[in-house]
Backbone as CSV, one residue per row, in Angstrom:
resi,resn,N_x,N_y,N_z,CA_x,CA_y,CA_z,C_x,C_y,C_z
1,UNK,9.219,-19.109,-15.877,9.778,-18.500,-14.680,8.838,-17.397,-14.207
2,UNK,8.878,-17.539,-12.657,7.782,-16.108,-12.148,8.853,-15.083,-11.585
3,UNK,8.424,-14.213,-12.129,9.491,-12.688,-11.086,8.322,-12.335,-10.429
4,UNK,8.942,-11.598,-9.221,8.373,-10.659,-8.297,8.233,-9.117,-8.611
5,UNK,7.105,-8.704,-9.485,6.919,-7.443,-9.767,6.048,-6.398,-9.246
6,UNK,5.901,-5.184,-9.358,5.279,-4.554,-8.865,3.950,-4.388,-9.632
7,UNK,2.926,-4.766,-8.465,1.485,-4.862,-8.940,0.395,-3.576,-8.711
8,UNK,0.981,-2.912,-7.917,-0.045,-1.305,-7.256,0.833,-0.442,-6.201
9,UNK,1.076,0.753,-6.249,1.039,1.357,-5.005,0.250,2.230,-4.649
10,UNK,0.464,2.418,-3.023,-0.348,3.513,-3.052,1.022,4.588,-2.200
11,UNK,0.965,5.753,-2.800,2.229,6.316,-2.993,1.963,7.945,-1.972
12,UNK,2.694,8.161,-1.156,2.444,9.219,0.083,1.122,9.484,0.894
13,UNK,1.018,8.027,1.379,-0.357,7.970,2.127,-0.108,8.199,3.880
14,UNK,-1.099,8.943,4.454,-0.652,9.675,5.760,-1.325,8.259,6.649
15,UNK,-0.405,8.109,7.938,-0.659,7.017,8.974,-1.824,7.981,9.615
16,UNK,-2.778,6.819,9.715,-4.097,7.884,10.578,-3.958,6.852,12.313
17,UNK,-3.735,6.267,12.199,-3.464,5.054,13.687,-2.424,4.691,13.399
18,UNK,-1.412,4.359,14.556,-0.317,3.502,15.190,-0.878,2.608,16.479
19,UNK,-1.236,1.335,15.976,-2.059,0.929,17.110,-1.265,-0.462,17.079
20,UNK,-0.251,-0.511,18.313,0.615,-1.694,18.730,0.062,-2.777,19.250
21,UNK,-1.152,-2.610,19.968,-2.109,-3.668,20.671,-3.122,-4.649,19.793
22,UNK,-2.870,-4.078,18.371,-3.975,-4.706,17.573,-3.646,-6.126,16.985
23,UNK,-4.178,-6.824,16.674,-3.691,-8.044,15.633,-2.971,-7.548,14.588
24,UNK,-2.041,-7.864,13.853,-1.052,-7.167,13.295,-1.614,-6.957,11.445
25,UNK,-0.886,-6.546,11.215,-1.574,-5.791,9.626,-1.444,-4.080,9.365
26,UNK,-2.456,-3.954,8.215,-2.006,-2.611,7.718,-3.629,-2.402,7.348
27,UNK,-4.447,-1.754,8.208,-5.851,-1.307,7.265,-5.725,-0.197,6.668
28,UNK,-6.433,-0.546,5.286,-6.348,0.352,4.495,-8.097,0.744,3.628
29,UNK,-8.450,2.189,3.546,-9.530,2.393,3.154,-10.197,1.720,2.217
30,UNK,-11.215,0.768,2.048,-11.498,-0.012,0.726,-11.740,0.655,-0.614
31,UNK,-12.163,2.338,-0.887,-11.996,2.683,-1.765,-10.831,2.756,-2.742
32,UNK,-9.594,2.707,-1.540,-8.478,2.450,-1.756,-7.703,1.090,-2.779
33,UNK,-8.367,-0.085,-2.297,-7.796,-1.145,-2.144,-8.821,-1.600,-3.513
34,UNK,-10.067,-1.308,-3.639,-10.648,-1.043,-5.151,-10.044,-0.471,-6.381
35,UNK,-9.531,1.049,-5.815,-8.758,1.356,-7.052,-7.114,0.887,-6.981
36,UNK,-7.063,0.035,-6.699,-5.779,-0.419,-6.714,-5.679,-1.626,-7.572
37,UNK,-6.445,-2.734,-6.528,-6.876,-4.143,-7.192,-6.200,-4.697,-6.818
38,UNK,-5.812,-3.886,-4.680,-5.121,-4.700,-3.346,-6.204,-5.515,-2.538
39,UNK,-5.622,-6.668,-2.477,-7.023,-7.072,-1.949,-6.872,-7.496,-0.390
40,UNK,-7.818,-7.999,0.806,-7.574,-8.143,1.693,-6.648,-9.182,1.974
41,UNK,-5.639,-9.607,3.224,-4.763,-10.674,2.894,-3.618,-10.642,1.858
42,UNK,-3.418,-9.837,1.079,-2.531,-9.600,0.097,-1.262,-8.998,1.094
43,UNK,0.008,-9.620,0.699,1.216,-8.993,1.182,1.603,-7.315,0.903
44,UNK,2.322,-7.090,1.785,2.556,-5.485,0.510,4.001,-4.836,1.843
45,UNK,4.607,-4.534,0.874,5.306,-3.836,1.746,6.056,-2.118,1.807
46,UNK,6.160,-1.873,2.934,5.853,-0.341,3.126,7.286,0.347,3.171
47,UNK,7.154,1.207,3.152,7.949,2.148,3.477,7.295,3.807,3.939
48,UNK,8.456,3.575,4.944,7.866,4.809,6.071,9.275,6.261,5.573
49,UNK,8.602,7.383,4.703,9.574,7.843,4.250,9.899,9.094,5.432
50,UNK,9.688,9.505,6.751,9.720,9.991,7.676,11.524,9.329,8.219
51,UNK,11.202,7.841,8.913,12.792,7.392,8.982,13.356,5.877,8.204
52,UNK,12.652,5.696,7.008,13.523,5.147,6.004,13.131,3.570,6.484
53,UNK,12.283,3.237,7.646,12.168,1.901,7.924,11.104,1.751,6.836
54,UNK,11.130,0.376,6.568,10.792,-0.685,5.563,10.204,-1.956,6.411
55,UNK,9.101,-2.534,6.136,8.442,-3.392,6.629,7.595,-4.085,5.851
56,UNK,6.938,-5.533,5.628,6.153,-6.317,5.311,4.748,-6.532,6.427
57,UNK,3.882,-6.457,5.508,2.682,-7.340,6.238,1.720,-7.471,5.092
58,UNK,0.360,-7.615,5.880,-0.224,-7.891,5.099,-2.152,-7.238,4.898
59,UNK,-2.971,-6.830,4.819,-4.126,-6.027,4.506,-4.916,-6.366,5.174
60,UNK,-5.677,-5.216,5.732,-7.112,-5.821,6.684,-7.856,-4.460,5.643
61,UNK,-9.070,-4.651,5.576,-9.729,-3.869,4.613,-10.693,-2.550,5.971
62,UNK,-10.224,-1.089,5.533,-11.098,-0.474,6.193,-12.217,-0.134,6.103
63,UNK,-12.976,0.551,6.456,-14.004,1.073,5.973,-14.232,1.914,4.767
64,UNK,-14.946,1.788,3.838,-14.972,2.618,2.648,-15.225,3.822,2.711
65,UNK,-14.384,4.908,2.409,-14.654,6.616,2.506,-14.148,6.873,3.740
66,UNK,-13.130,5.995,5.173,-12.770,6.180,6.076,-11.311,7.200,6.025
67,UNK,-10.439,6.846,4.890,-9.338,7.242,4.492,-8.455,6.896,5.178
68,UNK,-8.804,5.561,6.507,-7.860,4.785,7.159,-6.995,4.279,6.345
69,UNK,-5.355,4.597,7.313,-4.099,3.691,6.625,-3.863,3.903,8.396
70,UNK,-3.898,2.484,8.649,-3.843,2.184,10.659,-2.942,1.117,10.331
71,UNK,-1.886,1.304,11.021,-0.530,0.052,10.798,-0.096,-0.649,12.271
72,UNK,-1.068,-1.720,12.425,-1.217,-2.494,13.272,0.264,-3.874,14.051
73,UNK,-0.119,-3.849,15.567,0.630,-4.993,15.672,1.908,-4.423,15.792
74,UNK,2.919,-5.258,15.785,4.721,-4.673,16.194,4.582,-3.752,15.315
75,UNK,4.768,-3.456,14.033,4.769,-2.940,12.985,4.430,-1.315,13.105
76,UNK,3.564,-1.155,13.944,3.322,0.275,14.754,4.278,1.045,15.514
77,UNK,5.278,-0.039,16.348,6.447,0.731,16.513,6.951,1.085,15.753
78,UNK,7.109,0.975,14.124,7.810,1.656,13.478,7.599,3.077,13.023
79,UNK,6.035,3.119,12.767,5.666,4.401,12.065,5.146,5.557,13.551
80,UNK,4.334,6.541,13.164,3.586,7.614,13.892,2.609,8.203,13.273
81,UNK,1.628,8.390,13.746,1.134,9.454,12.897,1.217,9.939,12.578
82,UNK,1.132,10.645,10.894,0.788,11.383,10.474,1.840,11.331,9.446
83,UNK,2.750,9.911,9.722,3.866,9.622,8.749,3.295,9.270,7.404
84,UNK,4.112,9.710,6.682,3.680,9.192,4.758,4.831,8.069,4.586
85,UNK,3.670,7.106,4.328,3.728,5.845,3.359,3.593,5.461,2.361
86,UNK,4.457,5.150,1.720,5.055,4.357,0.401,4.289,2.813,0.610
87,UNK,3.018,2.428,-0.199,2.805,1.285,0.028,2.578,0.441,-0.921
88,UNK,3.537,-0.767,-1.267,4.344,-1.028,-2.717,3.548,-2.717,-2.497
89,UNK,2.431,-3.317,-3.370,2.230,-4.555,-3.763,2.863,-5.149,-4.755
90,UNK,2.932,-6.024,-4.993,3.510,-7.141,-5.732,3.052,-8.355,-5.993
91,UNK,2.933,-8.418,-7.551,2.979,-10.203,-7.577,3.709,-11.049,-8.478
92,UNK,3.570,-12.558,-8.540,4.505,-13.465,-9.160,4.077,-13.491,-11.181
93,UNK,4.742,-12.932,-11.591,4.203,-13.141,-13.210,5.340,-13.257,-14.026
94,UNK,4.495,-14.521,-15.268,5.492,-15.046,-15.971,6.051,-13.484,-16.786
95,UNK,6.640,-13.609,-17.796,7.165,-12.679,-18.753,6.189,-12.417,-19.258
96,UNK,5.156,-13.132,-20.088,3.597,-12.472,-20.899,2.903,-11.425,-20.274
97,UNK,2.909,-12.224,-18.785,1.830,-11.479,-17.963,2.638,-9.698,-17.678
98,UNK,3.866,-10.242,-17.291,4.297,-8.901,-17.342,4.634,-7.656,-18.749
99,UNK,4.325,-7.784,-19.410,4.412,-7.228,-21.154,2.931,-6.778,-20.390
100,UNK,1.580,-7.270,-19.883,0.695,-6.670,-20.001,0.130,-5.711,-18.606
101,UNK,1.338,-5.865,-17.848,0.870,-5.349,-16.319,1.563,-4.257,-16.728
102,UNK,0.280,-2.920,-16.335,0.651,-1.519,-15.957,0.344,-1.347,-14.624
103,UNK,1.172,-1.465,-13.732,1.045,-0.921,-12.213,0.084,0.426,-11.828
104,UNK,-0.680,-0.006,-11.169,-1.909,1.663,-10.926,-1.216,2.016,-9.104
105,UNK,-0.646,3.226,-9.534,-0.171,3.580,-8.442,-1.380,4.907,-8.476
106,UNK,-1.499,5.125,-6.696,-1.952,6.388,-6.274,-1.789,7.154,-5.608
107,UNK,-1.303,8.664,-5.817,-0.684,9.888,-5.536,-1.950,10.142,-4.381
108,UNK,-1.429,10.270,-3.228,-2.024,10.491,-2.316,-2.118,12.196,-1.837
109,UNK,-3.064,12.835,-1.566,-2.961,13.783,-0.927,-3.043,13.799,0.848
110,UNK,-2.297,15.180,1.192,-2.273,14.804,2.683,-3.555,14.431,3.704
111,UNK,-4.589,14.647,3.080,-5.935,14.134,4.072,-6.116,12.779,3.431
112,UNK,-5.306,12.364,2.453,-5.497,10.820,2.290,-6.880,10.114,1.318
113,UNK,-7.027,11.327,0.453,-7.805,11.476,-0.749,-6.871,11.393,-1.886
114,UNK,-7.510,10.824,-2.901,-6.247,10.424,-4.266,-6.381,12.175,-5.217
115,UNK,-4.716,12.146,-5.044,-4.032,13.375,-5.957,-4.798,13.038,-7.337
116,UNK,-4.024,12.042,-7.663,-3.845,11.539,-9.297,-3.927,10.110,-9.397
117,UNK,-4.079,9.709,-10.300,-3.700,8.129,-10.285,-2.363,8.018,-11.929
118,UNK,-1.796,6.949,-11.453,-0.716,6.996,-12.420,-0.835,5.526,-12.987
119,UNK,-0.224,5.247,-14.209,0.152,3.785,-14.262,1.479,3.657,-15.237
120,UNK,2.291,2.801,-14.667,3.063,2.432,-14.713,3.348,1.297,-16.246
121,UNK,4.054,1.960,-17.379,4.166,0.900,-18.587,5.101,0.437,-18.457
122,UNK,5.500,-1.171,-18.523,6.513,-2.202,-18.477,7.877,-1.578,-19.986
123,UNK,7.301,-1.363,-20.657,8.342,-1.019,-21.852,8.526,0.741,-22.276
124,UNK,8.585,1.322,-21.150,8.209,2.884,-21.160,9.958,3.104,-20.928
């Protein structure tokens, strides 16, 4: 059997663009998406902790050292700048795989440079 678990976040990251006109997605800085091990095309879904909306999409890779998080497409009506995002990946793993997945979440600071990095133990 596969569950749907949590594979990375990246945890109080500031919206630098709300851009409604774009092809839809979520770019995110590639230094980012390196220390994560989010990759482009990967689903992920957000949360906007400003007004509690919740949304799916999926990754366009930014520029490296840009500290872009630009949330493209309808999906822009939801957020604003300068809103902090909760941005929660996931993937399908049997029971083994999960005994060995520690989730690497990252504590964002407000210019959108990593606080801390954390990881997450399955039997903690």
């Amino acid at each position: 059997m596969l569950r749907k678990v949590l594979h990375s976040k990246i945890h109080m990251a500031r919206v630098t663009a709300a851009l409604p006109h774009y092809i839809g997605s979520i770019t995110i800085d590639a230094d980012l998406l390196g220390q994560t091990g989010m990759r482009v095309n990967d689903q992920v879904e957000i949360a906007n902790c400003r007004n509690g909306e919740r949304f799916e999409t999926y990754i366009f890779r930014g520029e490296a050292g840009s500290r872009k998080i630009e949330v493209n497409g309808a999906a822009a009506h939801l957020v604003e700048r300068g809103d902090r995002l909760i941005i929660m990946h996931y993937a399908l793993m049997t029971d083994d795989e999960y005994r060995h997945n520690t989730p690497r979440v990252l504590v964002m600071r407000e210019d959108n440079t990593v606080e801390r990095t954390l990881r997450y133990e399955p039997n903690a």
